[in-house]
C-alpha positions as CSV (number, residue, x, y, z in Angstrom):
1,X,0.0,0.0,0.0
2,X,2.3,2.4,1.1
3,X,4.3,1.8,-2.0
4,X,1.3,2.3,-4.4
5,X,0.6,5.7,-3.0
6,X,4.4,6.6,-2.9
7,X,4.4,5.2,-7.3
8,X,1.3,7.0,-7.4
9,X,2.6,10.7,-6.2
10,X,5.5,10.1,-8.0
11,X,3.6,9.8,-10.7
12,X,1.7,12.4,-10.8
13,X,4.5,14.7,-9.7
14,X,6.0,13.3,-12.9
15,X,2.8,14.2,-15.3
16,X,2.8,17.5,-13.5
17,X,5.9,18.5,-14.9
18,X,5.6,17.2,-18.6
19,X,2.0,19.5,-18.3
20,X,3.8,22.3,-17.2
21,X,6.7,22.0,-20.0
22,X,3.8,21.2,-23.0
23,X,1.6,24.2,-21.5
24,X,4.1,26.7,-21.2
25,X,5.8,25.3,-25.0
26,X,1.7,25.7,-26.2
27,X,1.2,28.9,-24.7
28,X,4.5,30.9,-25.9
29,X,3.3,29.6,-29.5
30,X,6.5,27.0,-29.5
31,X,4.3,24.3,-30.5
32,X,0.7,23.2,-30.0
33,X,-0.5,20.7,-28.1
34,X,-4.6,20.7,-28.1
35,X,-5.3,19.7,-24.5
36,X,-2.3,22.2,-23.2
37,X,-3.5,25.7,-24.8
38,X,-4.9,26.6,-21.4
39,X,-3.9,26.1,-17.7
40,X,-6.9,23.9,-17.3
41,X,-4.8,20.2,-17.2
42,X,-1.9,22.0,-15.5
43,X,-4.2,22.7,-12.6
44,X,-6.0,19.4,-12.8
45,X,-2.7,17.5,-12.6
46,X,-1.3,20.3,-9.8
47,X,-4.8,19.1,-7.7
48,X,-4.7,15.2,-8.5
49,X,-0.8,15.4,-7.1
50,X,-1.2,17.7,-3.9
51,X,-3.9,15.3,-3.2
52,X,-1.8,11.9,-3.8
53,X,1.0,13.7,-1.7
54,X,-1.4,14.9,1.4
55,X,-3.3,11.2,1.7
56,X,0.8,10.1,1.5
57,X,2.2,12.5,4.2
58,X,-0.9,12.3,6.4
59,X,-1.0,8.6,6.9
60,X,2.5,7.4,6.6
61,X,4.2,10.2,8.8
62,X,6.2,9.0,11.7
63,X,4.8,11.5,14.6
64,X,2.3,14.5,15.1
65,X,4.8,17.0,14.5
66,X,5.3,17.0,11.2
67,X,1.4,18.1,10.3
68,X,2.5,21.3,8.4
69,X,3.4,19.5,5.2
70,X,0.0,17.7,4.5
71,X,-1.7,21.2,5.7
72,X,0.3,22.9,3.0
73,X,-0.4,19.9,0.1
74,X,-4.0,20.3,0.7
75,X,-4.2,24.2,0.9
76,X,-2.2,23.9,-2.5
77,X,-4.7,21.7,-4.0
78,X,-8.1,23.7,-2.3
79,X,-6.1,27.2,-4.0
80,X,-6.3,25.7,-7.1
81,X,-9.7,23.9,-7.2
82,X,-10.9,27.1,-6.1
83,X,-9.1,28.5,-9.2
84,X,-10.9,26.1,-11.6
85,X,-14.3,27.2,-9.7
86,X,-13.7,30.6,-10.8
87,X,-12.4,29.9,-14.2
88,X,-9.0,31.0,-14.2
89,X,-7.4,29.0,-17.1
């Protein structure tokens, strides 16, 4: 299990970063990508991964001090759903 969710941020942290590259590369008119021409899958990946990484942190931490890192994941993730509510992309 806890190696699933470990692959699984990983992975997403991975996607993340090949959205970011194809969305900035679509939106400085390098190239065109069709689902990149917006910051709509950028966010979508940013959420998806802040949420793999808080359900990570929060139940395989080793003690109760170290509850500012899953805070911060899932204030990351609520900022940017709350950005896709109000159609920034």
């Amino acid at each position: 299990m806890k190696k699933t969710i470990s692959l699984l941020g990983w992975l997403g942290v991975i996607f993340t970063i090949i959205a970011l590259i194809l969305t900035l590369l679509t939106t400085y008119h390098f190239t065109y990508v069709k689902y990149f021409n917006d910051y709509y899958t950028l966010q979508w990946s940013i959420f998806c991964t802040m949420i793999i990484w808080t359900i990570n942190m929060m139940v395989f931490r080793s003690n109760f001090k170290n509850i500012v890192y899953p805070i911060t994941c899932a204030a990351i993730a609520c900022a940017t759903m709350f950005f896709m509510h109000m159609k920034v992309f």
